[in-house]
N, C-alpha and C positions, 0 to 999 in steps of 0.2 A: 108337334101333333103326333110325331111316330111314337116318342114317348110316354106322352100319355096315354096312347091306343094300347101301348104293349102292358104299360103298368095296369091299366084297365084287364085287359086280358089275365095278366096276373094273378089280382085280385077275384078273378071269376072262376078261375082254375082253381086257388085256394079255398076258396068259398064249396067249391062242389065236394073238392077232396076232402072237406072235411063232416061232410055228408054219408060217407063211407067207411070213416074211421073214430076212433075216440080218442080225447086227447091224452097226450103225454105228459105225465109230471115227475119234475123231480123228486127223488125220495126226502128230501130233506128241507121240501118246499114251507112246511109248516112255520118254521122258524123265520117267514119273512126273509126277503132278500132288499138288498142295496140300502138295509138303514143305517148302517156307520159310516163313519167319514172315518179317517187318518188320525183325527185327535182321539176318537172312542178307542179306536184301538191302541194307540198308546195310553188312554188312562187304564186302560185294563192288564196291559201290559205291568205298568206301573206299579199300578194297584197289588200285582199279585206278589209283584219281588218285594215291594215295600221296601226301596233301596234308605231311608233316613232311619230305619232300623237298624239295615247292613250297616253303612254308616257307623253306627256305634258299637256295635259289637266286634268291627274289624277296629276301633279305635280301644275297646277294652282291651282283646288280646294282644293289641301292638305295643300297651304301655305296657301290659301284664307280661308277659315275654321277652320284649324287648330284641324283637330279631332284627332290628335294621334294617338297610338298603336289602338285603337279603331276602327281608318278609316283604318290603314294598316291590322287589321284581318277583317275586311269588306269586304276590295280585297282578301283576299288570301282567303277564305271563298267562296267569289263568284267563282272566279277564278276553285274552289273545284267542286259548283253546275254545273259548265261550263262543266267543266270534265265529272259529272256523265250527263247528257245532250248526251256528243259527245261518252259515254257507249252507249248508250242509244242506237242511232241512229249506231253506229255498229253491231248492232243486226240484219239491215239491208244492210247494207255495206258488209258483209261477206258474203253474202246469194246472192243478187243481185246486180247488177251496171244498174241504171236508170239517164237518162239525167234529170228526174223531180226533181231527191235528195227526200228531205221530203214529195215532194208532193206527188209521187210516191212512197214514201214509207209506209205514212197512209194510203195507199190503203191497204195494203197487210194487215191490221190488223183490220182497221176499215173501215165502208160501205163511198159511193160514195159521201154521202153528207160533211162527215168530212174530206175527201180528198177533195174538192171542196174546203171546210172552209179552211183549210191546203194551199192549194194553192193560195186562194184570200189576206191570211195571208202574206205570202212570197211575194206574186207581189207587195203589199203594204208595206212591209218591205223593199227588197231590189230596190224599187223606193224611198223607205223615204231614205233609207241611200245613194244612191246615189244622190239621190240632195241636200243630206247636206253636203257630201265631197265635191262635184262639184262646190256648193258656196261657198268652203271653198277658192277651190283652186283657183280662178279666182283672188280673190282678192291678193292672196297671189303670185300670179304669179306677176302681177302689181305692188306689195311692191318691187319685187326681182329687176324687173326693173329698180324701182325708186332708188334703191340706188345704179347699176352699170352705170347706164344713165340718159333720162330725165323722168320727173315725167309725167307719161301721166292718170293716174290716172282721170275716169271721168265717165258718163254714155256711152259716146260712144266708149270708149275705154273698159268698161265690158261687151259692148256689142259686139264686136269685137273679144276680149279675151274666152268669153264663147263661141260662133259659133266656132273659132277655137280650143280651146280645143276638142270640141265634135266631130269636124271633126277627129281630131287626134287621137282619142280615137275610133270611130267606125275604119279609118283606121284600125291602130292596131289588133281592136279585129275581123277582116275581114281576115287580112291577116294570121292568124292561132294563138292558141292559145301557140303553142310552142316557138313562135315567142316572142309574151309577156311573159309568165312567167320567161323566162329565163331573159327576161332585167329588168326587175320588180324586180327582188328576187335579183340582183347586187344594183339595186341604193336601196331598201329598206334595204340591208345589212347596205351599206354606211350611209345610215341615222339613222339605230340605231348604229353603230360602233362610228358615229361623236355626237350621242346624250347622249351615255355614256360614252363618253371620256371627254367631256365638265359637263355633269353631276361630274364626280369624280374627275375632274382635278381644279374647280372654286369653291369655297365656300361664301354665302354672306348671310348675313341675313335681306336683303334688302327684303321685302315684294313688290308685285307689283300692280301699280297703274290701273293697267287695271278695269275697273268698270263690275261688275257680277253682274246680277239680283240673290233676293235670291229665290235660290228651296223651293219648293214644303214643301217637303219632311225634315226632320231634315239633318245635314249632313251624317250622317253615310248609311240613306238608299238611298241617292240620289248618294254617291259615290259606292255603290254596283248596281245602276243604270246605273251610269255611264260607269261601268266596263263592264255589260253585253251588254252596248249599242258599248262600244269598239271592246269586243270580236266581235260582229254581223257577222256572214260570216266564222266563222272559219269551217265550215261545207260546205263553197263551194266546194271544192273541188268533194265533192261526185257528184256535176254536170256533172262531167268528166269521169265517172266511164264507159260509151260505150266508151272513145277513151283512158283509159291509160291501160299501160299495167298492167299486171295480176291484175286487180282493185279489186278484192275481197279482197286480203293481203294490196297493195298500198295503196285505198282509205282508207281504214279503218287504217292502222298505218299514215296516214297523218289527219283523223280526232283528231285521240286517243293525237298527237304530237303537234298536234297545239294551242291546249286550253294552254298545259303547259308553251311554247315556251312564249308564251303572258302572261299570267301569272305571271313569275318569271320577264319579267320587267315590267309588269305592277306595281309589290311590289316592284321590285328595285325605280323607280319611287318614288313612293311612300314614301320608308325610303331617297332615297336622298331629297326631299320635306321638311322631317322631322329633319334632319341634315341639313339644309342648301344646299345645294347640288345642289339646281333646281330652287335655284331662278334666275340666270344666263342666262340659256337657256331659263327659259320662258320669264323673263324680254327682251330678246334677238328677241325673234320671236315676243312678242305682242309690244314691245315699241319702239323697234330697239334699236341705240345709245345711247335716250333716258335715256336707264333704264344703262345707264353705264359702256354698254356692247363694245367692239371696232369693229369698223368696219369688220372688219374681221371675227369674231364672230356671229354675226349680219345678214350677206353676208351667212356664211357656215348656218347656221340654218333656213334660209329663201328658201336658196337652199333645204335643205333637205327637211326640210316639204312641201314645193311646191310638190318634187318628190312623196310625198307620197301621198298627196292628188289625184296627178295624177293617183299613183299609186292602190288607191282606187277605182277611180274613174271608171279605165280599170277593175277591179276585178269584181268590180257591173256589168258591160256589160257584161263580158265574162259568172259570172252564171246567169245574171239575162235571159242573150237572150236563153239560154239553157233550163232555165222555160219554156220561152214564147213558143220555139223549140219544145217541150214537149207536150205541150199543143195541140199547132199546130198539130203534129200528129197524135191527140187522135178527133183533130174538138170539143175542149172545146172551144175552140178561132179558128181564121178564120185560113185556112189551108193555105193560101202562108206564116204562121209564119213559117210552117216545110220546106221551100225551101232552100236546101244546095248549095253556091257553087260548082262551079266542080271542080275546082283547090284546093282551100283552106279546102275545107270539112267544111266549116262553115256554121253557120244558118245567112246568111247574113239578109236576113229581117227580122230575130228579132231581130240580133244586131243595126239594123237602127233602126226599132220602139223605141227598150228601149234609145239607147243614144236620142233620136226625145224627147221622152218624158221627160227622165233628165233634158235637157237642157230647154224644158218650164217650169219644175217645179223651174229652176234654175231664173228663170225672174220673176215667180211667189212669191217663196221663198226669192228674193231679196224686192219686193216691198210690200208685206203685210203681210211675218210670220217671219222678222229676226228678227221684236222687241220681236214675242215670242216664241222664239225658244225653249222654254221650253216646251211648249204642244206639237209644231213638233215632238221633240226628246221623247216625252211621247205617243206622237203614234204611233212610229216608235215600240218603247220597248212593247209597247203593242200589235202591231203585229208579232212581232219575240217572245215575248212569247208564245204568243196563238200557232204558229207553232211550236215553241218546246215542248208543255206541248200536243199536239195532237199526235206529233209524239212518244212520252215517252209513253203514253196512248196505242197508236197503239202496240208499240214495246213487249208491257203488254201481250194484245191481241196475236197478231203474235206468240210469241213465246208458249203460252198457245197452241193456235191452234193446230201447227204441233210438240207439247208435247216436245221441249227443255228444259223449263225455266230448270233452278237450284236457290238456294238458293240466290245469289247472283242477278243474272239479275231480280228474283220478289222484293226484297230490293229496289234496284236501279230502275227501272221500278215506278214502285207505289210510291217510296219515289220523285220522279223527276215529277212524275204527281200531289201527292198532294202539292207541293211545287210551283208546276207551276200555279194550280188552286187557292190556297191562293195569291200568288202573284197578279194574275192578279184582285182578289179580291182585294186587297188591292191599286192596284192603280187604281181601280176604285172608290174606297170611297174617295180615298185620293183625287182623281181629284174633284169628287164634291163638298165636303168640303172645298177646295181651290179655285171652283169657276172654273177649266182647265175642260169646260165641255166637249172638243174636247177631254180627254181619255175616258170618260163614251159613249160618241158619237162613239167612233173608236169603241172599243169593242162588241158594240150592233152591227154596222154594219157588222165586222167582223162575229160574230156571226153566222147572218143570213142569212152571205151572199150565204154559200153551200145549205140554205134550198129553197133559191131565184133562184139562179144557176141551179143547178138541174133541178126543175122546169119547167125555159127559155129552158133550151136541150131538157126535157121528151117531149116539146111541137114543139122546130125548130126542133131540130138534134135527135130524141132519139137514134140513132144508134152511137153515141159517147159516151152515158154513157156505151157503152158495152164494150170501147177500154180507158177504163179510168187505170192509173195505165201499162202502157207500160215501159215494159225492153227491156234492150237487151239481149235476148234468142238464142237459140241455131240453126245455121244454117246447111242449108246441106253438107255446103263446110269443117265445123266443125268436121264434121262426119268421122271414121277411116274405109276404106273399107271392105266392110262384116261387117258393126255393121249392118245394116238395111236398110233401107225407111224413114225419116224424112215426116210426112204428117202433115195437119190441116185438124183437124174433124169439125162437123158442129155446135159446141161449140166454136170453134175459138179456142182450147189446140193443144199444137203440142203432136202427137204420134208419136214413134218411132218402126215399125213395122217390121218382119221379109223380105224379100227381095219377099219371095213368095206371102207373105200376101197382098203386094204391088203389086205383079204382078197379083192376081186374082182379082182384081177389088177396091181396096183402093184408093179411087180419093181424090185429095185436095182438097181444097172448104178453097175459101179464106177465111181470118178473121183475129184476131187479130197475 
């Protein structure tokens, strides 16, 4: 009876106090909260790395090169560094769930400008890697064509082919993200289940004739290149973190599982390359018949990697429009980015912007950077490093700040920042001395870009750098009756006040 009398009381207390006050919402409430489960988020995860791609391309350059046990602890090595990376950015995942991911996460650790840098990093990252899946997949769609029908293969037909893809692909990531991952994460199963059956099931030591420009880089550091350039995205996920359920455990065991997941075939790969194993399937997807492969063969592996290209290609849209979403809220970028569907909960006009822009870089990328798609691919990796070696840094910070670290997270921390900082040194020298001035060019820009940014706000918008770094926080609908008042002070902090405190005069005042 006392129980119920006081929950009674409770309820009456909450009921008046909210009489007096108005409610509080998250900024990031639009996007629907608690709709994904654990499997959405690893198909999106999935989806974005498009590991049955990885897959073959780490099995080209292994036949192609020939580095050995050498190249294969290269991968599993990198694979390693990947890991301590997606440590890294748990640090923030456990703590918070932001539609920004990293962008929003070097906020909490580090000032406004290296979150700006962080972010100008990512936008250029997952626009490079979406328009290099994007061209990947046009053409490969058209091959698929060409050998169950007629060959229509042309300029007007890739131009035809990319407009509807993108259509497809905004579709899709329009009509809800649940929608996608779940079909994503079936045909991506299928495409690694069909890539390693045909990997262990063929054996040849037929090398293949496909012509590769040679890297940069010796082979060992360009296939540790190439690995992180694969992995890219396995951190999307944390885009998701206002709409999946319990995203504090979720996100973070879908960051922690998916470097591995990739990983262990990225190396299977890799030793089938080295045993014979892989010359079959690739000879199969870049030669067709050609390389000796049967029709059949030929037909299933052309299918898959199309799927997966595809499948990338939605991955890219769905975080990349969630950036831009982000952004949109905070008025770092123009605000109809944060305009949600009513039905779907999605950021529909950022998912148009990013697919809009893809697909011009895909015209672009077609006629004056696929002969060198080498400095592409090296400023892609130089912007996803920079946003990881910022966020590692942050994670440094952050956890100092509000006095957690332990032994382990300053190791991992510090050890992933100075490894990020060398690296990105190192292909910066390497680009000059090779003459690829577009990575020394990325980098610089990258660089300066938060110091630029910044700047252009403190002078149009300064009232955005005060909303920079938005989670999604605690609402009043959150709230257990008789815990309080949910208010915002005149700092834009939510307080959480006695019910009285509220009622003698505690007004909200908007803000962040």
């Amino acid at each position: 009876m006392a129980v119920s009398a006081a929950l009674r009381a409770a309820i009456t207390r909450a009921q008046n106090a909210d009489q007096h006050s108005e409610p509080v919402f998250s900024p990031l409430r639009g996007l629907g909260r608690g709709r994904l489960t654990p499997i959405d988020l690893l198909g999106q995860s999935l989806s974005t790395i498009a590991p049955a791609t990885g897959m073959v391309f780490i099995a080209l350059w292994m036949i192609t090169y020939s580095p050995g046990y050498v190249g294969l602890a290269a991968i599993a090595a990198t694979t390693s560094a990947v890991f301590l990376v997606a440590f890294c950015i748990t640090q923030f995942t456990r703590r918070l769930a932001a539609a920004g991911s990293l962008y929003s996460f070097v906020f909490q650790g580090s000032g406004i400008r290296a979150t700006l840098t962080a972010g100008a990093a990512l936008v250029l990252g997952y626009l490079g890697i979406s328009v290099s899946v994007f061209s990947q997949a046009v053409p490969s769609l058209l091959d698929t064509i060409a050998i169950v029908g007629p060959d229509v293969r042309g300029p007007a037909a890739t131009v035809i082919t990319t407009v509807a893809i993108a259509l497809a692909v905004a579709w899709i990531a329009v009509r809800g993200v649940r929608f996608a991952t779940r079909a994503i994460l079936v045909v991506e199963a299928c495409s690694l289940i069909l890539i390693v059956v045909v990997m262990l099931a063929t054996h040849s030591d037929t090398t293949t004739a496909v012509a590769l420009p040679n890297p940069s880089l010796s082979a060992v550091p360009f296939l540790a290149m190439l690995t992180v350039l694969s992995m890219a995205g396995f951190e999307s996920s944390a885009f998701f973190g206002p709409e999946a359920n319990r995203p504090l455990i979720s996100v973070t065991r879908t960051v922690l599982i998916s470097p591995i997941i990739c990983g262990v075939l990225f190396v299977f790969a890799a030793w089938a390359a080295m045993t014979g194993h892989g010359a079959t399937i690739v000879g199969a997807y870049f030669e067709g018949t050609a390389s000796g492969a049967s029709a059949e063969v030929a037909l299933a592996v052309k299918i898959g990697m199309t799927c997966s290209w595809f499948a990338s290609t939605l991955g890219c849209a769905q975080a990349g429009s969630r950036l831009l979403y982000s952004m949109g809220i905070e008025r770092v970028l123009p605000a109809p980015l944060a305009r949600v569907h009513r039905r779907f909960r999605t950021p529909y006009v950022a998912v148009l912007a990013f697919v809009a822009v893809s697909a011009a870089g895909v015209f672009i990328y077609s006629d004056t950077v696929r002969d060198d798609s080498g400095s592409f691919d090296g400023v892609v990796e130089t912007a996803l490093v920079c946003a990881y070696t910022l966020v590692a840094f942050a994670s440094w910070k952050f956890l100092r700040r509000i006095g957690e670290h332990t032994s382990l997270t300053r190791i991992c921390t510090v050890s992933v920042s100075a490894a990020g900082a060398g690296l990105l040194a190192y292909i910066v020298l390497d680009g000059a001395v090779h003459g690829m001035w577009a990575l020394p060019i990325a980098a610089l820009v990258v660089a300066v870009s938060g110091t630029l940014w910044s700047s252009l706000l403190r002078r149009a918008r300064p009232e955005s750098l005060l909303m920079v770094g938005a989670f999604d926080s605690v609402e009043t609908a959150d709230l257990l009756p008789g815990t309080g008042t949910l208010l915002i002070d005149g700092d834009g902090r939510r307080r959480l006040v006695s019910d009285r405190g509220a009622a003698e005069g505690n007004s909200p005042e908007h803000g962040r």
